[in-house]
C-alpha positions in Angstrom: 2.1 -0.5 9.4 -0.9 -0.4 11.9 -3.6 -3.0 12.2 -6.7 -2.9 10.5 -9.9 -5.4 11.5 -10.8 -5.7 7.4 -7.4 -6.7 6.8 -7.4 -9.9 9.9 -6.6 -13.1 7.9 -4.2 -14.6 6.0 -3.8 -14.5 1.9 -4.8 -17.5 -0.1 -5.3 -19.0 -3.0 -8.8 -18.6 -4.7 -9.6 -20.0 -8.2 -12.1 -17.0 -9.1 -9.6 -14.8 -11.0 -9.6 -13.3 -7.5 -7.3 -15.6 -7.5 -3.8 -16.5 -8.1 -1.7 -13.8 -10.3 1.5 -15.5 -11.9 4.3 -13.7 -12.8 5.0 -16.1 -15.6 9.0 -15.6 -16.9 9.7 -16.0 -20.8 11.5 -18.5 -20.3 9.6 -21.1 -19.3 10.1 -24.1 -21.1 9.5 -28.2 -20.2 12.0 -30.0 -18.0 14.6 -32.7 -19.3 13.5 -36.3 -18.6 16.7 -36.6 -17.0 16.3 -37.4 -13.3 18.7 -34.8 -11.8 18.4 -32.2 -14.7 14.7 -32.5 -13.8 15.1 -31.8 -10.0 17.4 -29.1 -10.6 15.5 -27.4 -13.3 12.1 -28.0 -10.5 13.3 -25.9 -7.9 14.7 -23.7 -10.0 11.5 -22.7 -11.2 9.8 -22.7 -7.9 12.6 -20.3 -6.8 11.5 -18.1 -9.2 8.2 -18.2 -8.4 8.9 -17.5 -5.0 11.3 -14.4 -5.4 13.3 -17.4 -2.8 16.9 -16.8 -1.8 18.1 -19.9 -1.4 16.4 -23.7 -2.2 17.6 -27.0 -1.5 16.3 -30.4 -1.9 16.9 -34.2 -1.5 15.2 -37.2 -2.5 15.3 -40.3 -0.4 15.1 -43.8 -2.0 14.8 -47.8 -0.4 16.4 -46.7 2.7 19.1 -43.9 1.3 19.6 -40.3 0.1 20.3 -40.7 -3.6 20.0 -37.1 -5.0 20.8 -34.1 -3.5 21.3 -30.2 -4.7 20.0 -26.6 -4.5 20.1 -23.8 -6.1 20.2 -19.5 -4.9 22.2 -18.0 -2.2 23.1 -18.9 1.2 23.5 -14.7 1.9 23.1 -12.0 -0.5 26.5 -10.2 1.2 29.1 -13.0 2.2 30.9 -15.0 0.3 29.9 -18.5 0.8 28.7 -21.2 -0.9 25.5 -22.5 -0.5 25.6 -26.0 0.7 23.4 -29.7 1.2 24.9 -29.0 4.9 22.4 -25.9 5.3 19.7 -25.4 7.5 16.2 -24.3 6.8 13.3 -23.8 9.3 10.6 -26.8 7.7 7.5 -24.4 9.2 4.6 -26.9 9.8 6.0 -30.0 8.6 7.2 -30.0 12.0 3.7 -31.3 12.8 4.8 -34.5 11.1 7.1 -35.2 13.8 4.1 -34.7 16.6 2.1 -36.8 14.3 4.8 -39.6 14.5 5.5 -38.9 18.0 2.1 -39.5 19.6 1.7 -42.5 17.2 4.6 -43.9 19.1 2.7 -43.1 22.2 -0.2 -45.0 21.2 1.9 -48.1 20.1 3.4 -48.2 23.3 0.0 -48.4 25.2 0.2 -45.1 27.0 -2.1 -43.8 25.2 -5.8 -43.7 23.0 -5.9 -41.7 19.6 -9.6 -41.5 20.2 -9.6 -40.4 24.4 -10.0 -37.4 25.2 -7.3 -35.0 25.0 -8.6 -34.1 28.7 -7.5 -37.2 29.9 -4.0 -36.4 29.1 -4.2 -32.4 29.9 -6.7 -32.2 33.0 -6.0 -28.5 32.8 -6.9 -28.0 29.3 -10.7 -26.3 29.7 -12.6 -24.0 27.2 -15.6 -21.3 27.8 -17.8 -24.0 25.7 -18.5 -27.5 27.2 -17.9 -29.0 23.8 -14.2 -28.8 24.3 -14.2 -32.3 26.6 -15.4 -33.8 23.4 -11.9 -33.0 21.9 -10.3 -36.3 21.2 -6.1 -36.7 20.5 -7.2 -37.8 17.1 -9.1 -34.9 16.3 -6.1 -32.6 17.2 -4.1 -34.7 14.3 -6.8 -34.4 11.6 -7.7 -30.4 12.4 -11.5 -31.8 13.4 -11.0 -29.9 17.0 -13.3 -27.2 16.4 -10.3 -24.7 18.4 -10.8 -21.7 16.3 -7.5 -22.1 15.0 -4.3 -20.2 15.8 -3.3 -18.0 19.1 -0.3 -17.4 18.2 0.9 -14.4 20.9 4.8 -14.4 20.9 5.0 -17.5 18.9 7.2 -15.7 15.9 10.3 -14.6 17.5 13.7 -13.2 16.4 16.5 -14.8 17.8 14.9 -15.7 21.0 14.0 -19.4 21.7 11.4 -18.7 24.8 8.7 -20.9 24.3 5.7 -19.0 26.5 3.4 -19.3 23.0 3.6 -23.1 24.3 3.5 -23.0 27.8 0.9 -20.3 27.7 -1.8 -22.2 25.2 -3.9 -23.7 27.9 -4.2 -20.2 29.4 -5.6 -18.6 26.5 -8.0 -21.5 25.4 -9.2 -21.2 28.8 -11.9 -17.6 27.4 -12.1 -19.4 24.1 -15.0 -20.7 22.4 -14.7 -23.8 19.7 -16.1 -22.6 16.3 -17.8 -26.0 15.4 -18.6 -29.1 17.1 -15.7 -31.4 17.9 -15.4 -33.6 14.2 -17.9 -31.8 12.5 -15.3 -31.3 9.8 -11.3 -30.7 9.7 -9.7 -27.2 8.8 -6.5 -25.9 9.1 -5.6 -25.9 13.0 -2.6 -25.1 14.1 -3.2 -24.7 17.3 -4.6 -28.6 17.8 -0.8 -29.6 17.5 0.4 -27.3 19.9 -2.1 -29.1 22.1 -0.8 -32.8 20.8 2.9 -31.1 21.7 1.7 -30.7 25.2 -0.1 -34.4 25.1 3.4 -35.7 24.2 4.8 -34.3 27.5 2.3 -35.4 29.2 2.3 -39.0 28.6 5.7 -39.1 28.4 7.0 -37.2 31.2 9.4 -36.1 29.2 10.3 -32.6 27.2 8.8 -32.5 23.4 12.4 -32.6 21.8 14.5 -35.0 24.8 11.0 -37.4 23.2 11.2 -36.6 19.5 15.0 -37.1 19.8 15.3 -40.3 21.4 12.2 -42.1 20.1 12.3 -40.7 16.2 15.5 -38.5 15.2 18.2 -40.8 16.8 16.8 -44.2 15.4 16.3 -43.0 12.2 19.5 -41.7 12.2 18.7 -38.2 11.8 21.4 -36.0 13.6 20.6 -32.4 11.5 17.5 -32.0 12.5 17.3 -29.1 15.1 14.7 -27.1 18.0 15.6 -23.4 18.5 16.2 -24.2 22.1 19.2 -27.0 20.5 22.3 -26.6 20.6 24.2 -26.2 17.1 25.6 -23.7 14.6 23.1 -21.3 14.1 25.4 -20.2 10.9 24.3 -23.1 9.2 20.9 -21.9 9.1 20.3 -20.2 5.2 19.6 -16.4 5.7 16.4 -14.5 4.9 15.9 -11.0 4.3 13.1 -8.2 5.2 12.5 -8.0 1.4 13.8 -8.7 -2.1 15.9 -6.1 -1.7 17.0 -5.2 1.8 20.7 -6.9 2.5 21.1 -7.0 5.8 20.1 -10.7 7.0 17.4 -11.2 9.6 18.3 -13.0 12.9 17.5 -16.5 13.6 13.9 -17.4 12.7 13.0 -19.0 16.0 9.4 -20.4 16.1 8.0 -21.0 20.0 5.6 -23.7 19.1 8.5 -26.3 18.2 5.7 -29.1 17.5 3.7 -27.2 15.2 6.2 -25.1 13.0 9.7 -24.4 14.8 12.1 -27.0 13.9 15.1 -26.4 11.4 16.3 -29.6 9.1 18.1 -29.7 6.4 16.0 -31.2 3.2 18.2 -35.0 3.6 17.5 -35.3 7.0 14.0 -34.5 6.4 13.6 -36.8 3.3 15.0 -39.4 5.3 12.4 -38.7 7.8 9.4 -38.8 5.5 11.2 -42.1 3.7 11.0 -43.5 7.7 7.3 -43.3 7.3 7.2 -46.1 4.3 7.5 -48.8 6.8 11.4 -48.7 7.8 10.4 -49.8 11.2 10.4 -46.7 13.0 6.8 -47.1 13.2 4.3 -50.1 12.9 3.1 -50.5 9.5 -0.9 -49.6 11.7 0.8 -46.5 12.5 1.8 -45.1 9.3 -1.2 -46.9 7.3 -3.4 -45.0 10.2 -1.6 -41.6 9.0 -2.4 -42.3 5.6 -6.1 -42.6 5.9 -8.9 -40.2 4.1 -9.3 -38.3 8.1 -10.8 -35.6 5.6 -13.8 -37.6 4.9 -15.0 -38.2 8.6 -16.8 -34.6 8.7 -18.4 -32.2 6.0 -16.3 -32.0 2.9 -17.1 -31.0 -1.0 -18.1 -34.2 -3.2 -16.3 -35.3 -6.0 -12.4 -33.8 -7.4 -9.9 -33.2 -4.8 -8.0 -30.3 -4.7 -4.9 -29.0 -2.9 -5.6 -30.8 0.9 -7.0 -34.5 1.8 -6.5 -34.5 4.9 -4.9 -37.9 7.0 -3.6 -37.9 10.5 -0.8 -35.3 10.2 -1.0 -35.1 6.6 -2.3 -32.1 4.7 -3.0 -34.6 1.7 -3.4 -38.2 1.2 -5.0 -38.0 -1.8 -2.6 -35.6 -4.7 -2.9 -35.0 -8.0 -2.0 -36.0 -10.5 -0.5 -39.3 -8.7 -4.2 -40.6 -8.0 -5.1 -40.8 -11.5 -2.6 -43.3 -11.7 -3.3 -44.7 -8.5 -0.4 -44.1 -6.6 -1.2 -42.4 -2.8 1.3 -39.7 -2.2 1.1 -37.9 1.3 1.8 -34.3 1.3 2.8 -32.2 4.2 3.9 -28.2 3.5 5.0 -25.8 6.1 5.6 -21.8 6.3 7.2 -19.7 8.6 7.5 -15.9 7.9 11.3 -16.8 6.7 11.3 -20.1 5.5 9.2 -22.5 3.3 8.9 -26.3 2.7 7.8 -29.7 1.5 7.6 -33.1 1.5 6.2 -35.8 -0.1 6.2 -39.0 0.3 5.3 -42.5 -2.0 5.1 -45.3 0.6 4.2 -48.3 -1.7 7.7 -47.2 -3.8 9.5 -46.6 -0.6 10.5 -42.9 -1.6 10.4 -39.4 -0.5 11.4 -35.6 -1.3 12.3 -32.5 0.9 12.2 -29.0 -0.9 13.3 -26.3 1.7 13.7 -22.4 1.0 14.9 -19.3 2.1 12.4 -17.2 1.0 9.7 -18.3 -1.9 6.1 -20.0 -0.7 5.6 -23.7 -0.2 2.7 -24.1 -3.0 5.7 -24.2 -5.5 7.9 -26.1 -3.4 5.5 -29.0 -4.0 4.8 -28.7 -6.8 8.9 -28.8 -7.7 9.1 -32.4 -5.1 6.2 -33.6 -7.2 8.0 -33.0 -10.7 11.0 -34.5 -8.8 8.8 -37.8 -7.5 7.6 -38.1 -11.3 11.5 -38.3 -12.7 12.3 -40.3 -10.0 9.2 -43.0 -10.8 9.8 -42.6 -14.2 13.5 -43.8 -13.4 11.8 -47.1 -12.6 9.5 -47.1 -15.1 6.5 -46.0 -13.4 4.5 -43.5 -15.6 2.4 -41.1 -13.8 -0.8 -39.9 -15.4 -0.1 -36.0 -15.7 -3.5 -35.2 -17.7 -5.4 -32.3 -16.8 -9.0 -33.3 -15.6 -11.4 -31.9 -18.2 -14.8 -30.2 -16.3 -18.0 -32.2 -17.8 -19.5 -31.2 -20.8 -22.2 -28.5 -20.7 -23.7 -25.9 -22.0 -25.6 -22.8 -20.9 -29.5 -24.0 -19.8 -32.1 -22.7 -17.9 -31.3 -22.1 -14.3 -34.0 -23.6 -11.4 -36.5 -20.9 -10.0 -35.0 -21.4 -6.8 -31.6 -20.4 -7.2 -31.7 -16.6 -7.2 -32.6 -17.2 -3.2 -29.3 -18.1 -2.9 -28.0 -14.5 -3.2 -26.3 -12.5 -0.4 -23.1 -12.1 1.0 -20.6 -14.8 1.0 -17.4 -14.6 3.7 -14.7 -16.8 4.9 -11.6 -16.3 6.9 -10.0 -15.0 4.0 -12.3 -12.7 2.2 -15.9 -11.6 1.6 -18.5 -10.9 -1.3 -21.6 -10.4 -2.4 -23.1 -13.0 -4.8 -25.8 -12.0 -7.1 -27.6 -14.9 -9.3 -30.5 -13.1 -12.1 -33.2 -15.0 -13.2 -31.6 -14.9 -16.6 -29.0 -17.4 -15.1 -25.8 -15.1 -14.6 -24.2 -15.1 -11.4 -22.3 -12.0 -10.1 -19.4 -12.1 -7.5 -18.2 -8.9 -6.2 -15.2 -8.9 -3.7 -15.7 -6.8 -0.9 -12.4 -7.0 0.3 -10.8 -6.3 -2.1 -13.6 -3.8 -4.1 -11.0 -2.7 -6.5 -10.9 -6.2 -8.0 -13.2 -6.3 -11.2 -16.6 -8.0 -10.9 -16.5 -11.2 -12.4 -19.8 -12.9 -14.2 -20.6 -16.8 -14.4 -23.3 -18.5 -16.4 -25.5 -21.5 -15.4 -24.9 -24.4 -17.1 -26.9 -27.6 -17.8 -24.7 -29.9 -14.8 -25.8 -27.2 -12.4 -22.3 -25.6 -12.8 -21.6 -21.9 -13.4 -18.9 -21.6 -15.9 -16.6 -18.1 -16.7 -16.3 -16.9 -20.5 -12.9 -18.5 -20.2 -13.8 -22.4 -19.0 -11.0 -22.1 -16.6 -13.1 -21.9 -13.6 -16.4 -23.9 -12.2 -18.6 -22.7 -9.4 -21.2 -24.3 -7.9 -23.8 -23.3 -5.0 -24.2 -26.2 -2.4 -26.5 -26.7 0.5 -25.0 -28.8 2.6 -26.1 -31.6 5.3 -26.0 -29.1 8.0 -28.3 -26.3 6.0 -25.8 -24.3 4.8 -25.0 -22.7 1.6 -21.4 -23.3 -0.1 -19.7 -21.3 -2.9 -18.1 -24.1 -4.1 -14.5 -23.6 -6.7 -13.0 -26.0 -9.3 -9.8 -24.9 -11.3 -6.9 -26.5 -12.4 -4.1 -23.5 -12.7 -1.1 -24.8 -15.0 2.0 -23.2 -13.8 5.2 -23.9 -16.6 7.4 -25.6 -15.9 5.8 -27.2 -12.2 2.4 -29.0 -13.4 -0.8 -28.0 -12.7 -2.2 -26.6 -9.5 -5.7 -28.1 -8.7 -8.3 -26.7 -6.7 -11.6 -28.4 -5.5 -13.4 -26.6 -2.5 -15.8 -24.3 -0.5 -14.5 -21.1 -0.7 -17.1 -19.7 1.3 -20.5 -20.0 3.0 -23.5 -17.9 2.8 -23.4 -15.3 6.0 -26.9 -15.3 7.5 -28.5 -11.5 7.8 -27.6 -9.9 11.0 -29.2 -6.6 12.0 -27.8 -5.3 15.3 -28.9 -2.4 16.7 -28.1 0.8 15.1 -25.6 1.9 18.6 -23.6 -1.6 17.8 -22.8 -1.3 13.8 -21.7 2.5 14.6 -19.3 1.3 17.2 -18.1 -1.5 14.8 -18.0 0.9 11.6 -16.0 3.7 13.6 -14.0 0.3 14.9 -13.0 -0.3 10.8 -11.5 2.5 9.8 -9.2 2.4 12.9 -5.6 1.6 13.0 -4.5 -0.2 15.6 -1.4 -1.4 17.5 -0.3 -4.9 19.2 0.1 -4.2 23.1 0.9 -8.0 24.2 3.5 -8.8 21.7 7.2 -9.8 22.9 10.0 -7.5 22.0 11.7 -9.9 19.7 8.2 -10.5 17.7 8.3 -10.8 14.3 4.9 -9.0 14.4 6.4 -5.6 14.5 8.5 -6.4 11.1 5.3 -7.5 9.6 3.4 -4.9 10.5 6.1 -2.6 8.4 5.1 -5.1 5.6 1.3 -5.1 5.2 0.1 -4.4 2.2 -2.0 -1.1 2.5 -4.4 0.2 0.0 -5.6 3.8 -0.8 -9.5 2.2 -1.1 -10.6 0.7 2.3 -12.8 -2.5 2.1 -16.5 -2.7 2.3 -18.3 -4.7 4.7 -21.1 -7.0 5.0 -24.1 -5.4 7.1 -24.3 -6.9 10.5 -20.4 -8.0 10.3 -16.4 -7.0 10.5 -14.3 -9.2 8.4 -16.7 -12.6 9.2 -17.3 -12.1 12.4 -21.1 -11.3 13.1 -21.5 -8.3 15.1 -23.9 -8.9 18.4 -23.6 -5.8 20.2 -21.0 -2.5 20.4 -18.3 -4.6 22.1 -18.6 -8.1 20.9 -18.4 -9.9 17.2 -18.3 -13.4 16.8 -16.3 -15.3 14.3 -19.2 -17.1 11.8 -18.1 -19.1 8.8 -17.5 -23.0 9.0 -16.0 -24.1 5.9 -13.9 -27.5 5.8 -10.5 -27.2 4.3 -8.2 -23.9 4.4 -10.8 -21.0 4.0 -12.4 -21.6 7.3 -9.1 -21.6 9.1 -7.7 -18.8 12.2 -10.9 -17.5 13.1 -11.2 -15.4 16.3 -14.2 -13.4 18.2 -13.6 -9.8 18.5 -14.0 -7.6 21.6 -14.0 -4.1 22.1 -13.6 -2.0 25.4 -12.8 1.6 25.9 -10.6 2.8 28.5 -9.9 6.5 29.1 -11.8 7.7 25.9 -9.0 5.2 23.8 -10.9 2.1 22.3 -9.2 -1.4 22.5 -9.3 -4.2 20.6 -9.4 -7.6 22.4 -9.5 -10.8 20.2 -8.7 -14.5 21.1 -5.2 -14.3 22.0 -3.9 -10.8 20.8 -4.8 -7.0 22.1 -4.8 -4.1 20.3 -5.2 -0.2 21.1 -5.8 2.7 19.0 -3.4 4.4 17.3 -5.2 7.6 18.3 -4.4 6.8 21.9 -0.6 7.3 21.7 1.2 10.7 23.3 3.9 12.0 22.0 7.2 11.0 22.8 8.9 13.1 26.0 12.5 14.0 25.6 12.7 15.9 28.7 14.8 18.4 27.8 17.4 16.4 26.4 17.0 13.1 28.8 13.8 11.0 29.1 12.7 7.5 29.8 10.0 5.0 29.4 9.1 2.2 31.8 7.0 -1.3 30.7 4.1 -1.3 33.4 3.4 -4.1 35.7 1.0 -5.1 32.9 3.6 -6.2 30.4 2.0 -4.2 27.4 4.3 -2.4 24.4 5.0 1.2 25.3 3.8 3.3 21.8 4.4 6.8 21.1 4.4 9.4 18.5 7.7 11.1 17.7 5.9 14.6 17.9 8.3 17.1 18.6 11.0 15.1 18.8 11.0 14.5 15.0 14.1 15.0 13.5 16.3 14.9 16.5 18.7 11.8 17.0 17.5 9.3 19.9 20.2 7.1 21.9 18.5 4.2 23.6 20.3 2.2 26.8 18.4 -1.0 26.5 17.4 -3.1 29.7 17.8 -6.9 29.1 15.3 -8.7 27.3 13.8 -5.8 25.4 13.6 -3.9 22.7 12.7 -1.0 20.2 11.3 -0.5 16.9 10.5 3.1 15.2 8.5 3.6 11.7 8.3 6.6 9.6 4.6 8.1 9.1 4.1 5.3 5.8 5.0 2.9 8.2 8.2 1.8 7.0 10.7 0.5 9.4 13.6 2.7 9.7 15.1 0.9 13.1 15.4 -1.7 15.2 17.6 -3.0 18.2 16.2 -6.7 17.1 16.8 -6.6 13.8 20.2 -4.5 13.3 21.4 -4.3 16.4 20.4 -0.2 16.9 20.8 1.7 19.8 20.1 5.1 18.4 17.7 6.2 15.5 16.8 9.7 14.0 12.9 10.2 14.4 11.3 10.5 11.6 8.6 13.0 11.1 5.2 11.6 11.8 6.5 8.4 13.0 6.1 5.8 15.7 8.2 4.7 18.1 7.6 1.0 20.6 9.4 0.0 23.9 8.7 -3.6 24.9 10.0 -6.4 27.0 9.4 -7.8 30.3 7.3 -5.6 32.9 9.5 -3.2 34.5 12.2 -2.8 32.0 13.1 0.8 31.5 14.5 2.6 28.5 17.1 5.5 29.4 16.8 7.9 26.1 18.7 10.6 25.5 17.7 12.9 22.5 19.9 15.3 20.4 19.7 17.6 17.1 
C-alpha cells in the first residue's frame, strides 16, 4: 500500500513481449457487417477486455445522433437499468473542450496561439528561464517541456474543490522544464491545466460559465457536466474498488475540469466531436488547425505511425488503419481512475463516435469506435483498408562494428533495461523493472532491424538529431474481435553513465527499498484507495547505477528526471529530493511529499479516549495501530476530513470517504491516516 521510488510511473503499453498480455476469451469470433450488430458486438468486446462495468456509445452523423446503445451494468447492487441517459466521466477528452475553447479565443482576436502563455498568465514563472518561451500553442500540442503532471489533490472523491487548479502556478513556480520549449511533444497534462487558466484569463470569465456559453449551449449540448455543476449525480454510471468489491465508489470528481474532469454522456459527446467537422461552431481554420501533424514540429520516429499523431488537442491525426485508405480520423482518449473514454472523429464524412465506460481502459474503447466508424463508412459505401502492414523483407546479415557501442542501460518514464548487442549480431533486453520478466533476444537483420524468433516485433537503435540513442518498437498486436493495435515509437533512450559519489548512491539505494507515505494529499484523495491497490511484488526491481527509476542521481538529496523521448514513454517525469528531519527521511518530488513509513508512532488510545490534530502544516497524520490492534476505534470526524486504515498487506479495511465509517477494528500491523484541513481534530475513542 506504501510508496515505492522503483514503482513512480504509470503502466503502458510496450511491444517487446514486455508488453501487452491479453486475456483472449474463446469466444471470439468476427463482427456482423450489420451496422448496429457491429457496434454492439464492438463494445461488447472492449468490455470484456476491460473487466468494464458498464459501456455506452453513440455515433453521430450530418448533424444528428443516429445510433445509440450500451451494454454492462449501471450498479452491480440496484436494480436499474442501464440507460443512453447515463453519465460517465470522459477523463482527458475533456482537453478537447480547452482545445476548442481557446480556438474560439483566438478567432475572436483576444488572443495568439503562438504568444507566450506569459502574456496571458504574468504569474506563471518556472526555476528555468526557458519557461517564457512557452507559447499557448505549445500547451495544446504537449511541446511545453513542463515535466508533465502535478497532480496534488487533483483525484478527489466526492469533493469538487478545485485547489489542483488554482494551485498549478504555485507548484510550477520550483519546477524545472525537462526539454526545451518545442523540442518535441509528449504527453502533458499539465499544459492544459495551464491553457484552462489561459481561458480565464482572456476571458474574464470562469472555465465552465466560457465552455458553456461559447461551445456546450450552441451546439446544443445540455448533458455535458463539471463536478462543481449542478445536476443528478445519480445519473453518473457507478464504479467499484475492484472486480469484485460491491459497494459503489462516490462521485469520481476530477479538480482539473479542463484537462480530465468533465462528465458527458457518449451522445452529447459525439455530438460534440461531430461539431468539430465544420458545423459552424468553429471556423473551418480552427478545426483544419486542430487537425494538423503538431507531432512533426519537434523530434519524432520516421516512418509507421503508431498509437499517437499528435494535432492541437488531438492525441492522433493520423490512425490506422483509416490512413491507408486515406481517410484522417482524429482520436482523442481519456482515463480517470473510474472512468474511460473515446472519440473519434471523420471530418471529411461529417461523423463521429463516443465510447464511455465504467470501468475497462480506453485502448479498447477505441479501438471498439473505430470498428464502429468502419460499419458506419461501410453503410455508405466507403471501404476502409483494414490490412495489416507487413515489416520489410529481411533476413539475418552481418551487423556494423559499431553497433555493440550502443549497449547500456535503456530507461523511460515507464521502465528501464539493460541492452546488450554481441558482435555475433544478437541483441539482449533485460527488464530491470520488472527482473522477473524473461530476457528476450533479437537478431540483426539486413534493413538494420532486429527481429524476434516470432516476426511479431521490430526494434531498431536510433541516434537521433540531438545525439541521442533511441530504442525504437514496431508491432502491430491483433486483438479479436477490435482490429489491430499498432505501435511505432521510442520506447526508450540510452541513460548516459552517471557515477556519483559513493555517500550519494548509498543514500539513494537505502532511499529504494523504503516505503513511503503521501503527507500532502487531501482527505477525499483517491490516492489513498490506490495506494491499497498497487501491485506489489515479492522481487524488488534493480536499478541502473548512478540512477532511481530515470532520474539521474547528483548528490545524497537530489535526482533529476533524465529521459526525453517524444510520444507517451517520456511523459510525468519529476526530480526527486530527499531531506531528513528528526532521523525520518522525506521524500520531496515536484508536486507531491512523502515520509517514511519507519517514521510513524504508534497510535495513542489514551486509556480508552485519544485524539489527533492536523498541524498548521496541513500534512496527513499516519500511525501504526501498535497496541491498539484488535480493539474497535470510534472516530468523531471534524468537517472536511477524513480517515482511512489498512491492514499490514496493505488492504483497505475502512474508510469514512469511501463507506461512510466512523468506527473500524484495527487490524494487527496496520496503518491508520487522519487528514483534512490544518487544525481539524479527530476525537477517538477505543474499545475491546
Amino acid at each position: 500500500m506504501k510508496h515505492r521510488l522503483q514503482k513512480r510511473g504509470g503502466a503502458a503499453l510496450l511491444a517487446l513481449a514486455l508488453c501487452l498480455s491479453l486475456v483472449i476469451p474463446a469466444w471470439a469470433a468476427e463482427p456482423s457487417a450489420d451496422l448496429s450488430t457491429e457496434a454492439q458486438t464492438a463494445v461488447t468486446y472492449a468490455a470484456q477486455y476491460g473487466a468494464a462495468d458498464s459501456i455506452q456509445y453513440a455515433l453521430w452523423q450530418d448533424g444528428a445522433v443516429t445510433l445509440t446503445g450500451h451494454a454492462g451494468a449501471y450498479s452491480r447492487t440496484e436494480n436499474r437499468a442501464l440507460t443512453d441517459d447515463d453519465l460517465y466521466g470522459i477523463g482527458s477528452v475533456s482537453k478537447m473542450y480547452t482545445t476548442a475553447a481557446v480556438m474560439r479565443l483566438a478567432e475572436q482576436g483576444k488572443l495568439s496561439l503562438d504568444a507566450p502563455v506569459t502574456r496571458y498568465l504574468p504569474k506563471f514563472t518556472m526555476a528555468d528561464e526557458r519557461y517564457k518561451q512557452i507559447t499557448v500553442r505549445m500547451l495544446l500540442n504537449h511541446s511545453s517541456g513542463l515535466m508533465g503532471t502535478s497532480s496534488s489533490d487533483a483525484f478527489l472523491f466526492d469533493d469538487p474543490d478545485q485547489s489542483a487548479t488554482e494551485d498549478l502556478l504555485t507548484r510550477l513556480s520550483t519546477q524545472r522544464l525537462k526539454a526545451d520549449p518545442g523540442a518535441y511533444s509528449v504527453y502533458c497534462n499539465d499544459g492544459f491545466t495551464l491553457a484552462e487558466l489561459v481561458v480565464e484569463a482572456v476571458s474574464g470569465k470562469d472555465f465552465m460559465d466560457y465552455v458553456r456559453a461559447n461551445l456546450l449551449t450552441p451546439a446544443g449540448l445540455d448533458n455535458t457536466y463539471a463536478p462543481q455543476d449542478s445536476f443528478d449525480t445519480a445519473r453518473l454510471a457507478k464504479t467499484y474498488a475492484d472486480t469484485t468489491d460491491t459497494r459503489a465508489l462516490p462521485q469520481d470528481t476530477i479538480g482539473i475540469v479542463g484537462t480530465g474532469g468533465l462528465y458527458a454522456t457518449a451522445s452529447d459527446m459525439a455530438a460534440f466531436g461531430g461539431a468539430l467537422t465544420g458545423t459552424g461552431l468553429l471556423a473551418a481554420r480552427s478545426t483544419s488547425a486542430m487537425a494538423g501533424p503538431e507531432y512533426d514540429k519537434g523530434l519524432w520516429p520516421d516512418g509507421s505511425l503508431g498509437a499517437v499523431s499528435y494535432g492541437l488537442g488531438w492525441d492522433s491525426v493520423e490512425s490506422y488503419p483509416f490512413s491507408q485508405s486515406n481517410i484522417q480520423v482524429l482520436v482523442k482518449g481519456g482515463d480517470t481512475l473510474r472512468y474511460h473514454a473515446a472519440m473519434m472523429v471523420v471530418p471529411a464524412y461529417h461523423m463521429a463516435v463516443a465510447v464511455l465506460s465504467s470501468g475497462g481502459v480506453s485502448t479498447y474503447n477505441e479501438m471498439a469506435a473505430a470498428r464502429i466508424l468502419i460499419a458506419a463508412l461501410a453503410a455508405k459505401g466507403v471501404t476502409v483498408d483494414e490490412s495489416v502492414p507487413a515489416f520489410p523483407d529481411a533476413a539475418p546479415a552481418a551487423m556494423p562494428s559499431d553497433l555493440p557501442a550502443a549497449s547500456g542501460y535503456y530507461g523511460s518514464s515507464v521502465q528501464q533495461m539493460k541492452l546488450a548487442v554481441a558482435a555475433d549480431g544478437t541483441m539482449t533486453i533485460h527488464s530491470l523493472t520488472y527482473p522477473q520478466a524473461p530476457e528476450q533476444t533479437f537478431t540483426y537483420c539486413s534493413d538494420g532491424s532486429f527481429r524476434d524468433a516470432s516476426g511479431a516485433a521490430l526494434l531498431k537503435l536510433v541516434q537521433e538529431t540531438n545525439g541521442q540513442t533511441y530504442l525504437y518498437e514496431q508491432a502491430y498486436t491483433p486483438i479479436p474481435g477490435l482490429g489491430v493495435l499498432p505501435t511505432a515509437d521510442y520506447a526508450a533512450v540510452k541513460l548516459p553513465d552517471n557515477q556519483p559519489d559513493a555517500q550519494a548512491q548509498a543514500a539513494w539505494d537505502a532511499a529504494a527499498v523504503m516505503d513511503f507515505v503521501p503527507m500532502n494529499e487531501r482527505y477525499s484523495s483517491q490516492v489513498y484507495l490506490a495506494l491499497s491497490q498497487a501491485q506489489t511484488s515479492s522481487q524488488t526491481s534493480e536499478t541502473v547505477p548512478g540512477y532511481i527509476s530515470a532520474d539521474r542521481i547528483i548528490s545524497a538529496t537530489q535526482a533529476l528526471y533524465t529521459p526525453q523521448i517524444p510520444g507517451l514513454y517520456g511523459r510525468d517525469g519529476s526530480d526527486l529530493t530527499l531531506t531528513e528531519k528528526n532521523g525520518v527521511m522525506w521524500l520531496q518530488t515536484d508536486s507531491d511529499l512523502y515520509m517514511a513509513s519507519s517514521g510513524l508512532i504508534d497510535l495513542f488510545t489514551g486509556g480508552g479516549w485519544s485524539y489527533t490534530t492536523v498541524q498548521t502544516d496541513g500534512y496527513a497524520r499516519w500511525y501504526k495501530t501498535g497496541a491498539a490492534a484488535g480493539q474497535t476505534m470510534t472516530v468523531q470526524l471534524p468537517a472536511d476530513a477524513g480517515f482511512w486504515v489498512y491492514d499490514a498487506d496493505g488492504k483497505l479495511t475502512a474508510s469514512s470517504v469511501l463507506w461512510g465509517d466512523t468506527k473500524a477494528v484495527l487490524p494487527a500491523g496496520g496503518l491508520v491516516v487522519f487528514a483534512g484541513d490544518a487544525g481539524a481534530r479527530f476525537h477517538l475513542r477505543f474499545t475491546a
